[in-house]
N, C-alpha and C positions, 0 to 999 in steps of 0.2 A: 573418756572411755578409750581402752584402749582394742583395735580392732585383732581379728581372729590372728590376719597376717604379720600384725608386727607382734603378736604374741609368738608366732612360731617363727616368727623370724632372731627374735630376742631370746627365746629359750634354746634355739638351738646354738647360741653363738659360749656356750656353755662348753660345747665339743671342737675340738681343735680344727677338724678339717672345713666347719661349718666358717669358723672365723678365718682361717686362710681364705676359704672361696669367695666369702662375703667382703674380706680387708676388713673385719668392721671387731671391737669387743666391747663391754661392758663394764661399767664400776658402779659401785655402790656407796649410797653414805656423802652425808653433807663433804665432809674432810676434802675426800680422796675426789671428789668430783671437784671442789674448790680447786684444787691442787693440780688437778689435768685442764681445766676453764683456763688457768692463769699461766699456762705451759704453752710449747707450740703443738702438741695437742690438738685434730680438728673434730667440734663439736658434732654429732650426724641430728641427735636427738636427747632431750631431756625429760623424763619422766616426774614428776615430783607429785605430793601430796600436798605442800607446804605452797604460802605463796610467799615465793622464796625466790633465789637465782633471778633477781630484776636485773643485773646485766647482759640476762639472755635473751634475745629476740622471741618474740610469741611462738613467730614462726617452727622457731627448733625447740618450742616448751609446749609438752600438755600439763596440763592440772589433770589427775586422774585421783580414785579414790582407791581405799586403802585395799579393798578386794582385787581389783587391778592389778597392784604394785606385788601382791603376792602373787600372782599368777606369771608375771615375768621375773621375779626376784631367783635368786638363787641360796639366798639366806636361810633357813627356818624361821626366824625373827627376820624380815623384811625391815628397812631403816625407812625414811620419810622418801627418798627418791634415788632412781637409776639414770643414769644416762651412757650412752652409747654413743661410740668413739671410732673414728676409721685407722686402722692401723697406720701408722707412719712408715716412711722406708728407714730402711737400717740404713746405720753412717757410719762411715766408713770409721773402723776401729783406731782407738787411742793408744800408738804402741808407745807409749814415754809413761813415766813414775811408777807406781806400784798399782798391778791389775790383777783381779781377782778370775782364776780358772773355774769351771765346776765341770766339776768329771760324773756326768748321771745323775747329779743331786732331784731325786722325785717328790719328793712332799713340797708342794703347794707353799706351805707357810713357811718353811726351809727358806726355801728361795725369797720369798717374800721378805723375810727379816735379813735374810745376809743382804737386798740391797738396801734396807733400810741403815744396815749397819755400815755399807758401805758410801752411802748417804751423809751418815755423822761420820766418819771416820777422814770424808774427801777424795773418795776413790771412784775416778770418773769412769772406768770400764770395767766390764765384766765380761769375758767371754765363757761360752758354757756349750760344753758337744751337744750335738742332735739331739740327742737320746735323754736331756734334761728336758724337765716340767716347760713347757710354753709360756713367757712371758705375761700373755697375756689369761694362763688360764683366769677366771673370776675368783678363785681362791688365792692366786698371787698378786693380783691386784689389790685386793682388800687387805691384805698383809703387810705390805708396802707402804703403806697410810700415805701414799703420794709420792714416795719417795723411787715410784717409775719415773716420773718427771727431770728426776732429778741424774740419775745414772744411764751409762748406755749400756747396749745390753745387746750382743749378738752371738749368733747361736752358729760353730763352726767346728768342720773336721777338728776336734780338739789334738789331737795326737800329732797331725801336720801342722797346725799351729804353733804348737811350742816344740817341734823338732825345727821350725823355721826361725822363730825369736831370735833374735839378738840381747835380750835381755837375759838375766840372773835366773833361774828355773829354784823356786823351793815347794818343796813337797811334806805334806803333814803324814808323818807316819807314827808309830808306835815304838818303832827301835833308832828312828831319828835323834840327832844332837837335839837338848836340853836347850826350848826355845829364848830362854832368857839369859842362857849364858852364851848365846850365839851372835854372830856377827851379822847385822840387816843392816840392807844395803832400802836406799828410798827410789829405787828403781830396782823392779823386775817382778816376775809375775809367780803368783800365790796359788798351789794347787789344792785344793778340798775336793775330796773324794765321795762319792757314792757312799749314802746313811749305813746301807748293810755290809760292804763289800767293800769299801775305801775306795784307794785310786787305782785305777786298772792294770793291768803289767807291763802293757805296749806302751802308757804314759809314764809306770814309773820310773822304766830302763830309760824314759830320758831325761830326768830328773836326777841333776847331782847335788842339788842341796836338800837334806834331809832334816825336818826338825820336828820335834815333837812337846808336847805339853806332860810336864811329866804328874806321875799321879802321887799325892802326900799323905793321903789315906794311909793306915797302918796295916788294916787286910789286904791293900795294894790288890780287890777281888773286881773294881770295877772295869769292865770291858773295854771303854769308850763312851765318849762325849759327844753329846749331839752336834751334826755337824756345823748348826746357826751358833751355838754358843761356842765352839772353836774358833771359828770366824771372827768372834769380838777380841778373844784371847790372842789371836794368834798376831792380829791388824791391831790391838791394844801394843802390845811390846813392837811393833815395826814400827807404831807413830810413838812411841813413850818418849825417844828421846828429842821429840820434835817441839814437846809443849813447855 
């Protein structure tokens, strides 16, 4: 059973200020819990249905039932088990190879998939301004299928950032060079823009490489590409000539 308190103590770690104040977030699903278990990762608490996770200590595991799991879950469809995680501190950023910027990117699963893609691609940082989706909301976690584990991830004045870089600055735009007849360098850092509004003005002015994915369509009528599928496209051609 799970009690009144850690029911509101686990439902609220849903809202961002709840999990700053607490250091603590949530994941869900066999996978992505394997995957933070076998990380450095520190466990607080396991939830499960299943008698399951026997390399977990009793102590940090309930067996609860399925009524339970939905009353702490954040799912509609709740999976067999939750558990709950203390945030880690940020480490100090990876300024060498090729690093992924995110200028506002909000959609939860957005962010989710670019680091899963930045996961398979080999790309061990990612910086991303204030004003991007929370790491750890529970909608990015579960998107990531583990692949938080795997990437680092901090959240910084992004405009003083790469005005300070030393590295190559490329910028995805729409009137950008034609990204596969362009010259990529395997060091320097990648900017992707905010879903509705791209990348902001104070960051573009500092942006001298310009590329863009062009469109082959014949009504040449579509807008824009979602920004997770750029993402593959754009880190597909910087690693192409590497394989």
């Amino acid at each position: 059973m799970v009690s009144k308190n850690q029911i509101k103590l686990i439902t609220s770690l849903q809202q961002k200020k709840y999990r700053i104040s607490n250091q603590l977030f949530f994941a869900e699903g066999v996978k992505v819990i394997q995957e933070l278990l076998q990380s450095n990762f520190e466990l607080e608490h396991l939830y499960t249905t299943q008698f399951d996770f026997e390399e977990v200590s009793s102590v940090k595991k309930s067996l609860i039932h399925e009524n339970d799991l939905k009353k702490i879950s954040a799912l509609a469809t709740p999976n067999s088990c939750l558990a709950v995680f203390k945030i880690p501190q940020e480490k100090e950023i990876i300024n060498s190879g090729l690093i992924i910027a995110l200028d506002d990117i909000r959609d939860p699963g957005n962010l989710g998939t670019i680091l899963r893609l930045c996961d398979w691609f080999g790309i061990k940082q990612v910086v991303c301004s204030k004003e991007t989706v929370d790491i750890y909301n529970p909608k990015v976690v579960q998107a990531t299928m583990g692949s938080i584990t795997r990437v680092c991830v901090a959240y910084v004045n992004l405009e003083e950032y790469i005005s300070q870089t030393k590295l190559p600055v490329f910028g995805t735009f729409m009137d950008g060079e034609n990204v596969y007849k362009s010259s990529l360098s395997q060091e320097g850092v990648i900017v992707m823009g905010n879903e509705a509004n791209g990348i902001s003005e104070g960051i573009e002015n500092l942006i001298k490489n310009r590329i863009s994915i062009p469109r082959f369509g014949d009504l040449q009528k579509t807008e824009s590409l979602n920004v997770a599928t750029a993402t593959a496209i754009i880190l597909s051609e910087f690693k192409r000539n590497l394989s």
